[in-house]
VOGU-3710 file (C-alpha; in Angstrom, 3 decimals, decimal comma):
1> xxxxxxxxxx> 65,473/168,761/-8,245  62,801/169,709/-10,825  59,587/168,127/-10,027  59,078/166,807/-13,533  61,875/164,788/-13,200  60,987/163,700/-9,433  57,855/162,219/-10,401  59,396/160,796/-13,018  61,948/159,098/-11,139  59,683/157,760/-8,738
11> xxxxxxxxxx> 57,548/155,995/-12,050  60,605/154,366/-12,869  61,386/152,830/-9,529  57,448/151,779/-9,529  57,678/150,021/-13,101  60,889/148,158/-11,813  59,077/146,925/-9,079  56,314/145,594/-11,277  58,813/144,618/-13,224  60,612/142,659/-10,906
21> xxxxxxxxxx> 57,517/140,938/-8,762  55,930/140,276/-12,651  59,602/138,262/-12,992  59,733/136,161/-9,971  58,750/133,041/-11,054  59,676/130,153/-8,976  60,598/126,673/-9,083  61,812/123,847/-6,713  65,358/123,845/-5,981  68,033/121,860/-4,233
31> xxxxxxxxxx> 69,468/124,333/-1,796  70,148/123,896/1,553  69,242/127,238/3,715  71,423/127,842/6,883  70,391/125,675/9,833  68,446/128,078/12,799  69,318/129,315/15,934  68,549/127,007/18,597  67,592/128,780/22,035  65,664/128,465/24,795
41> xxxxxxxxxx> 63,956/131,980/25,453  61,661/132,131/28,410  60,251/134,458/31,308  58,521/133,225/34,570  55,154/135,268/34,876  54,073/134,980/38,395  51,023/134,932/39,958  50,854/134,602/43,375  51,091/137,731/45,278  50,062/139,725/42,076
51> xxxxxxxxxx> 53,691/139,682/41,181  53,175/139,649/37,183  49,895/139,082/36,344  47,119/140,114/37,020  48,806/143,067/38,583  45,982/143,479/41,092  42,907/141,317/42,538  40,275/143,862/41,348  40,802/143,802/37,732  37,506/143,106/35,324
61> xxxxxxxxxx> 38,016/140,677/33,233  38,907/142,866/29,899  41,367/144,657/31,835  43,007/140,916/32,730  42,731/139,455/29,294  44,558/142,870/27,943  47,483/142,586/30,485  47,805/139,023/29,815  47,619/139,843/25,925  50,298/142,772/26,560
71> xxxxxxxxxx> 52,555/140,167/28,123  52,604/138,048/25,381  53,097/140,732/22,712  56,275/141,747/24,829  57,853/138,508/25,033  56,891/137,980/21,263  58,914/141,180/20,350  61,705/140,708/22,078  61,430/137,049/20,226  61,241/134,681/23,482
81> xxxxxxxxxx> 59,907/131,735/22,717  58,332/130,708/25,490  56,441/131,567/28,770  56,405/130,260/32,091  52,566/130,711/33,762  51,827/130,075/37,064  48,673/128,260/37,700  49,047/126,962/40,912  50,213/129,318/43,873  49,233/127,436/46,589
91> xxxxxxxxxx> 46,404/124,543/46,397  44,448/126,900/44,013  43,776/127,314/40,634  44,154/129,993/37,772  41,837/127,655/35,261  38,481/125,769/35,784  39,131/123,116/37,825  36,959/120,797/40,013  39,856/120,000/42,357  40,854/123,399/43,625
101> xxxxxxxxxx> 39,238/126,194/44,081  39,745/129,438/41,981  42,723/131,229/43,131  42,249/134,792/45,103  44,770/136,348/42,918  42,084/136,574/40,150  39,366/137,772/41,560  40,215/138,709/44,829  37,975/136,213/46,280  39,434/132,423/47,083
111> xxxxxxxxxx> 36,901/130,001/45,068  34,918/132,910/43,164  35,247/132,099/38,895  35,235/135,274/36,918  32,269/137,193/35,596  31,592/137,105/32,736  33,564/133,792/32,597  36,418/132,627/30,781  39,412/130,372/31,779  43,055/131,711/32,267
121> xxxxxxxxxx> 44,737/129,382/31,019  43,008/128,025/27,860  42,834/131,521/26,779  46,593/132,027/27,756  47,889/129,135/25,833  46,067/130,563/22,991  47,031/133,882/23,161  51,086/131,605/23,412  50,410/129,352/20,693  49,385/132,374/17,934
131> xxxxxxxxxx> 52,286/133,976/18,680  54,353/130,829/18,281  55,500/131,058/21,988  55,484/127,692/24,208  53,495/127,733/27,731  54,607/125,937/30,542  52,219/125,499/33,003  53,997/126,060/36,611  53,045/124,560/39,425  53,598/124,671/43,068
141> xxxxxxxxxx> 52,869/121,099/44,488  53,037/121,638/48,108  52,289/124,793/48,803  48,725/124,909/50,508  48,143/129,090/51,777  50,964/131,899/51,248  51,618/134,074/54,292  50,351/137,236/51,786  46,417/135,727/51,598  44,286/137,973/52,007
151> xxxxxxxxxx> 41,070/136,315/50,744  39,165/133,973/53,698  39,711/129,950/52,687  37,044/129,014/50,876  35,242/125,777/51,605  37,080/123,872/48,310  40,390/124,109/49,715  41,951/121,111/50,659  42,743/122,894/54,599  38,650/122,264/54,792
161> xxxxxxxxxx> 37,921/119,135/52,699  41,312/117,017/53,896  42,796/119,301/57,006  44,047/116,060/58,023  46,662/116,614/54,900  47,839/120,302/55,855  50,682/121,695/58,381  50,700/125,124/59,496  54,532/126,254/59,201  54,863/129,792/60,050
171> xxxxxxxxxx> 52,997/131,965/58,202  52,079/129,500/55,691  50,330/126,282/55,179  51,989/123,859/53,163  51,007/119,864/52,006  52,647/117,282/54,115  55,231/115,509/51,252  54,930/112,722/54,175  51,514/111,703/53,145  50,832/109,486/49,826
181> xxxxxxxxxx> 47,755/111,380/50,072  48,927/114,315/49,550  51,428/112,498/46,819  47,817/111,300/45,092  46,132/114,800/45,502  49,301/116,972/43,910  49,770/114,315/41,106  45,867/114,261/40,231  45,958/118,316/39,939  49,033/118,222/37,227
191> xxxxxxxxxx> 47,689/115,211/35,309  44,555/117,143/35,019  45,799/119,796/33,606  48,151/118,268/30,833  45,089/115,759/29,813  42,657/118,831/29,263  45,184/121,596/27,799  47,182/122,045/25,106  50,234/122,781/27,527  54,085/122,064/26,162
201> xxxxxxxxxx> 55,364/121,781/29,388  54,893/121,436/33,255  56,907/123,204/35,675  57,971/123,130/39,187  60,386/126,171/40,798  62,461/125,732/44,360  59,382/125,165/47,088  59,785/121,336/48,175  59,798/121,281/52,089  59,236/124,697/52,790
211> xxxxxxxxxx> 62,014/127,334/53,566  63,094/127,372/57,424  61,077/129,528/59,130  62,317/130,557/62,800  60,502/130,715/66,049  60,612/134,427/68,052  63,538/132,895/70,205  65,452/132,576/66,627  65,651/128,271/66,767  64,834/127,048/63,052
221> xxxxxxxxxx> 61,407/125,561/63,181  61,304/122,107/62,408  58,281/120,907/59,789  55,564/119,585/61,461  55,508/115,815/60,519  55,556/114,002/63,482  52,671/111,948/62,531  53,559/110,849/58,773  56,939/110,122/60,187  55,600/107,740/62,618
231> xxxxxxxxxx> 52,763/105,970/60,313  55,747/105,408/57,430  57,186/102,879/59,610  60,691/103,880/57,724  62,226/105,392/61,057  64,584/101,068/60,943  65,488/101,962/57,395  66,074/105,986/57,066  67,104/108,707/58,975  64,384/111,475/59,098
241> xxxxxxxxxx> 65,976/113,418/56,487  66,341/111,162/54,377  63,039/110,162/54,441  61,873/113,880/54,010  63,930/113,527/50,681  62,667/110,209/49,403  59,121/111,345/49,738  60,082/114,611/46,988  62,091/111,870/45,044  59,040/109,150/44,954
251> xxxxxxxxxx> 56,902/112,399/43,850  59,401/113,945/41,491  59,342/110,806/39,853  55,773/109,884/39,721  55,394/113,376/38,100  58,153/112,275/35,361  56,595/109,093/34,178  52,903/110,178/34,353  53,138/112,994/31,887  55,449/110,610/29,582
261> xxxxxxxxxx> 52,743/107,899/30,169  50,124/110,254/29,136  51,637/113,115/26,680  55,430/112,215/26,049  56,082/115,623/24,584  54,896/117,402/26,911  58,148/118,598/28,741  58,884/118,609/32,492  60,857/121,389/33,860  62,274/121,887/37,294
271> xxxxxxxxxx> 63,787/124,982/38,984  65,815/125,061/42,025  67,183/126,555/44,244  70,716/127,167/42,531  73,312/125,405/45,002  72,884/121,670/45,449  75,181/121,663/48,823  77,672/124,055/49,800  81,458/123,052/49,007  79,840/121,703/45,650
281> xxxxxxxxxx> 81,817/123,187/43,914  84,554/123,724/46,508  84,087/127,764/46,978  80,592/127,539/46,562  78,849/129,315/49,955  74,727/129,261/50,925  71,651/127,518/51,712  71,513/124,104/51,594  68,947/123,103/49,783  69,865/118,974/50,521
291> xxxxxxxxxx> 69,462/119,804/54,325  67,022/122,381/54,295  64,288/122,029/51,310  64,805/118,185/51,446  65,907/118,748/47,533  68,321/116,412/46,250  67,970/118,153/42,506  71,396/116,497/41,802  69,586/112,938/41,686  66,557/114,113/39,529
301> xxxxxxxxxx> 68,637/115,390/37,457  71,080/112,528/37,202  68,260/110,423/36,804  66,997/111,927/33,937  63,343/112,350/35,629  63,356/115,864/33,917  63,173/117,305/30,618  64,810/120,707/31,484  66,719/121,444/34,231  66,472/125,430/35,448
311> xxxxxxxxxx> 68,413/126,332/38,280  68,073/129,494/39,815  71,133/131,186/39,591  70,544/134,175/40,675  73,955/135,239/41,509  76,777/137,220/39,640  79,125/136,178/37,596  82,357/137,496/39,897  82,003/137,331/43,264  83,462/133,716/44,639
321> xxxxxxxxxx> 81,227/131,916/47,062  77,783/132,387/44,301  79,308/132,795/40,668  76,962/132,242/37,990  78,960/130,082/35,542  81,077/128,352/38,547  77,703/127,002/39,089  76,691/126,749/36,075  79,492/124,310/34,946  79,253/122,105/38,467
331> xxxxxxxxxx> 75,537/121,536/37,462  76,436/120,931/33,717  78,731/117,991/35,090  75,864/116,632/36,925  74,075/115,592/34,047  74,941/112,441/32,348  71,729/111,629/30,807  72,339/115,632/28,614  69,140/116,911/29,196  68,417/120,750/29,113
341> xxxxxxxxxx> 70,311/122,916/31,413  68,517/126,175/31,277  69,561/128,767/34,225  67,343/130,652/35,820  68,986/134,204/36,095  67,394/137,242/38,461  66,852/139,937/35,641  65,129/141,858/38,466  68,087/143,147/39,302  68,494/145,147/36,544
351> xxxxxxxxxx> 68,364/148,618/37,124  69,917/148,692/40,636  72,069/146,001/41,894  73,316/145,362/37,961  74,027/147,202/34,616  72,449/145,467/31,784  75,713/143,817/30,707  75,590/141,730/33,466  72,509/139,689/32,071  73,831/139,665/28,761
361> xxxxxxxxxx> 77,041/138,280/29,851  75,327/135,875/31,814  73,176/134,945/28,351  76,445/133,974/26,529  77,713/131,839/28,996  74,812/129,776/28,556  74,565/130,121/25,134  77,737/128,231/25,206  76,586/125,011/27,026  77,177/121,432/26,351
371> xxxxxxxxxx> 73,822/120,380/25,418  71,864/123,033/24,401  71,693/126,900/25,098  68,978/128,745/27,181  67,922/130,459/30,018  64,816/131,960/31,723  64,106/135,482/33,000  62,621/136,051/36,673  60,625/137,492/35,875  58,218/138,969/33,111
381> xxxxxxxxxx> 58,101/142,405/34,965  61,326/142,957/34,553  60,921/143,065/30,699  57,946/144,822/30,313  59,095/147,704/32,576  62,582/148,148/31,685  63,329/149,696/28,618  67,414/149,621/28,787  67,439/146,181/29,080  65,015/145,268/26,603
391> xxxxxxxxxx> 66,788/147,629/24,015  70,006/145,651/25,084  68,644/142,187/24,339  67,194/143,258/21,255  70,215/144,564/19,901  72,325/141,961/21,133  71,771/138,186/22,302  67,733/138,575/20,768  68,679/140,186/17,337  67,609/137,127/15,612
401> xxxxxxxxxx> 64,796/134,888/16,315  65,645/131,388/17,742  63,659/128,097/17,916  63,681/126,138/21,228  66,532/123,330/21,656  65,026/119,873/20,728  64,413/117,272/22,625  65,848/114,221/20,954  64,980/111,328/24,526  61,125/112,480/23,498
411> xxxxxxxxxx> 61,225/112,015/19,739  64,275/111,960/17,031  60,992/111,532/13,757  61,112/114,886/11,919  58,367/115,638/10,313  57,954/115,517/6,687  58,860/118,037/4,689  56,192/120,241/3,803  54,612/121,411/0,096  55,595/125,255/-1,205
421> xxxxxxxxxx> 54,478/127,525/-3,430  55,506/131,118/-4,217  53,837/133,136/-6,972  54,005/136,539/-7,417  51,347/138,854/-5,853  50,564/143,005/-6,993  53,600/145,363/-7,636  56,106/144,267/-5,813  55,280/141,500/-3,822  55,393/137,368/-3,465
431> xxxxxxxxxx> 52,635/135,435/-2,201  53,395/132,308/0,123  51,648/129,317/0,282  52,128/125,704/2,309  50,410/122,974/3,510  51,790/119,956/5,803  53,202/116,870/4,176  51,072/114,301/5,744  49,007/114,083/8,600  51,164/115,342/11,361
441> xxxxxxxxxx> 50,105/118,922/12,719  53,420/120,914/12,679  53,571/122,718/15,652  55,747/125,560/14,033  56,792/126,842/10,518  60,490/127,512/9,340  60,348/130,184/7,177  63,816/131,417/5,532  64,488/133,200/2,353  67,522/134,500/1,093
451> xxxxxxxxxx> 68,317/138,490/-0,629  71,739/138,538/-1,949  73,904/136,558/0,308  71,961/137,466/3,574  69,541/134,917/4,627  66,412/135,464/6,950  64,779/133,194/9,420  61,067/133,891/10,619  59,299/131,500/13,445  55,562/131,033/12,300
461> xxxxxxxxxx> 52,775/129,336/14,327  51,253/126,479/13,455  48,266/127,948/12,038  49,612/130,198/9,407  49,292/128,791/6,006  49,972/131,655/3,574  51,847/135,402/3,723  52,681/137,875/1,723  55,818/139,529/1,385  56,430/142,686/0,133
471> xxxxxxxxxx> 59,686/144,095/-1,231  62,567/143,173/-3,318  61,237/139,821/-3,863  63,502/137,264/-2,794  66,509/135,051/-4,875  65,039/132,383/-2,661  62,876/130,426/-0,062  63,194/127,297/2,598  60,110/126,409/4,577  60,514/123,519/7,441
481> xxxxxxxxxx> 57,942/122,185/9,985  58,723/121,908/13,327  57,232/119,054/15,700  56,246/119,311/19,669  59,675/117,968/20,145  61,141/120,560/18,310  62,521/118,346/15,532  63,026/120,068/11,980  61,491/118,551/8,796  63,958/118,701/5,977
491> xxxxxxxx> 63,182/122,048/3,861  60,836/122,712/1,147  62,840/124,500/-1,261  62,303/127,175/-4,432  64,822/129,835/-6,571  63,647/132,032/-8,229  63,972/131,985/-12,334  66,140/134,634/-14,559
//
């Protein structure tokens, strides 16, 4: 083509865009924009052992805050929406705390803070919140030493300030769930964290009673409990074992109504181990975690004494004694009181063991549950290091973004709707601008505007008040807040004028 006429060409397309962006004048509208995708996106990051983060004990303190930062920029690309951060390993702490010490996983060192200082987890949730991702902070309440400690105990661990509390099993030392003590101690560590962060949820995985350990002659070892046992008195009332599960109810429990007591949005998420009892379903074959972990998730659940209930399915989907959604519908039968059934699937076996497809077919079955859809990864590794999976979810389950299920039991308000302007902004552009509409702080933005018949949905934090965006300007706009609870204000609304 002659150049004259290239240049040329390209001035017209420039004065139509000033054209266009001079044209798009708004005004308030009564529309209704399509209702968004409701998911629950998460990822368990791990910190005990190194698993996810920080990836080793020796890190400086830049080279922790820029993993941790790299984490979140993953899960915010492949639009998660939320992030599962373990703070607790085992009677430690990855945040400031004057009841633990400072975990060894940081620093290397059990009860050393990091130099120059700065807290985990406030600067985690932070690092969440911008990005419009929830943090969960996860827990392990009974775990007291891991059998992979390196560090030496320091003198602010509960085995030196309350040994009286602490069993050696194995290779590990865990909390006796015998003692009310111990009941007091775990409780006071949790509620100290959800009064002094801004966390949206707390989160316990599989460890109860530990895992049977065996002895070198290959006999189970029993737990160690011989004295709790004797000073509950309950030996005319309950078997042992049933005791050993009332004590994890009584504390499951206490958990539940302290954080409603104290922050009732704040969610409460457990994980277990994935099979209740085997023969529940009939073909179902494993562990049981009723007999063996002193779990009876089936109750808590039941009961209602969680928020979200994750789990950990870690199974396929065909083979017969472990399927994935075999399981997934016996637990989604357990739960009369329709709280959130959110599976925990084992994306780490992706390469290897499973193609890709396999976690994507697991996705849709639950995408398709009775309550609400979700699921969480285990773990973050697996995301950030395996690029034919992540292409996979972003061209298929995670192609649009998604907000997280509400939570109706914790609050059914929406907030109000919020105030909108658009006005057009340089050549070919439209400038946003919002504010709340009243005193509630939205915890997210709704932000959906419409080119021809396609509509698009964009999840904003909290803190955004204004954006530009460039391009064709839009026929139209919806902005909704979004509250703790995940409830949706009804839309602020414009069209644009011809």
């Amino acid at each position: 083509m002659n150049p004259s006429r290239i240049w040329l060409a390209q001035g017209c397309v420039a004065l139509l865009a000033v054209a266009s962006a001079a044209a798009a004048n708004y005004r308030p509208a009564n529309l209704t924009p399509p209702a968004p995708a409701r998911e629950f996106r998460a990822a368990w990051v791990a910190t005990v052992g190194n698993i996810d983060w920080p990836s080793r004990r020796d890190l400086t303190v830049a080279e922790q805050k820029a993993e941790l930062l790299a984490i979140f920029d993953r899960a915010a690309q492949l639009k998660l929406n939320a992030i599962i951060f373990q703070v607790r390993p085992a009677c430690d702490a990855l945040y400031a705390s004057v009841l633990e010490p400072w975990s060894e996983y940081l620093t290397g060192t059990m009860g050393q803070a990091p130099q120059p200082f700065y807290d985990p987890l406030a600067f985690a949730i932070e690092a969440a919140h911008q990005r419009g991702l929830e943090l969960h902070a996860w827990f392990n309440p009974y775990r007291a030493r891991h059998e992979n400690a390196k560090s030496p105990v320091s003198a602010g661990h509960i085995s030196k300030t309350k040994p009286h509390l602490v069993r050696q099993y194995g290779r590990y030392l865990w909390l006796d769930p015998g003692e009310k003590e111990v009941q007091d101690h775990s409780l006071s560590v949790v509620m100290d964290v959800v009064r002094r962060y801004d966390v949206n949820g707390v989160h316990f995985d599989d460890y109860f009673y530990p895992y049977p350990q065996r002895l070198a002659s290959g006999q189970e070892r029993d737990f160690p409990d011989e004295a709790s046992w004797a000073k509950s008195g309950a030996g005319g009332k309950l078997s042992r074992d049933d005791w050993r599960r009332e004590n994890v109810n009584t504390f499951v429990r206490r958990i539940h109504d302290s954080i409603k007591a104290t922050k009732p949005n704040v969610k409460f998420g457990i994980s277990p181990f994935g099979i209740w009892r085997p023969g529940h379903p009939p073909q179902i074959r494993g562990l049981d975690a009723h007999d063996r972990l002193y779990a009876d998730a089936r109750k808590w659940l039941m009961n209602g004494w969680v928020d979200y209930f994750a789990p950990q399915l870690y199974w396929a989907i065909e083979p017969k004694e472990q399927s994935f959604p075999v399981l997934l519908d016996w637990w989604n039968a357990q739960n009369p009181r329709q709280r959130h059934l959110w599976p925990g699937m084992n994306t780490t076996r992706v390469p290897g063991a499973w193609k890709p497809e396999e976690i994507l077919a697991q996705i849709r079955l639950a995408g398709r549950q009775p309550v609400s859809a979700g699921h969480i990864h285990w773990n973050m590794k697996s995301l950030m290091r395996n690029a034919e999976l992540s292409t996979a979810l972003e061209r298929g389950p995670y192609a649009e973004t998604a907000l997280v299920p509400a939570s109706p039991w914790l609050d059914d308000q929406p907030p109000p709707r919020p105030r909108l302007s658009v006005t057009a902004s340089g050549q070919a552009s439209v400038k946003l601008s919002w504010e709340a509409g009243a005193a509630e702080k939205p915890w997210l933005w709704v932000l959906q505007y419409r080119r021809g018949n396609t509509w698009t949905t964009r999840i904003l934090a909290a803190d955004h008040r204004t954006l530009i965006l460039d391009g064709n300007p839009p026929e139209a706009f919806g902005l909704s807040a979004v509250d703790r609870a995940g409830n949706l204000s009804q839309p602020a609304t414009v069209a644009r004028q011809k």
